[in-house]
Residue, then its C-alpha position, 0 to 999 in steps of 0.5 A: x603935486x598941487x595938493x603937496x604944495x598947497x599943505x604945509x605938513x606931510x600928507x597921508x594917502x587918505x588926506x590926498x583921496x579927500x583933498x583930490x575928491x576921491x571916495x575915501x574907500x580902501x581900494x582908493x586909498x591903496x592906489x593913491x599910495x601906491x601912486x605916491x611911491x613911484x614919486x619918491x623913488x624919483x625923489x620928486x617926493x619924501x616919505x618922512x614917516x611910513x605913510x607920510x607924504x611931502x615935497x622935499x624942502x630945500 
């Protein structure tokens, strides 16, 4: 959560690999993404577009 408050734009699954110093390979990214859904359904996330990710703004 502390790489969505520190962008000020929706995030990709890759951009938080790389900005959380993951290898950026394919197996990384589809668990981040995948880990990434599980917030939004919560509604701690938004998926504004397919893929992107961000904090709600109140």
């Amino acid at each position: 959560m502390a790489v969505f408050t520190a962008a000020d734009h929706p995030l990709r699954a890759r951009q938080v690999c790389e900005a959380m110093d993951l290898a950026v390979a394919p197996d990384n990214i589809n668990n981040v993404r995948l880990k990434l859904k599980r917030p939004v359904g919560r509604g701690s996330l938004t998926e504004t577009e397919k893929g992107l990710f961000t904090q709600p703004r109140p």
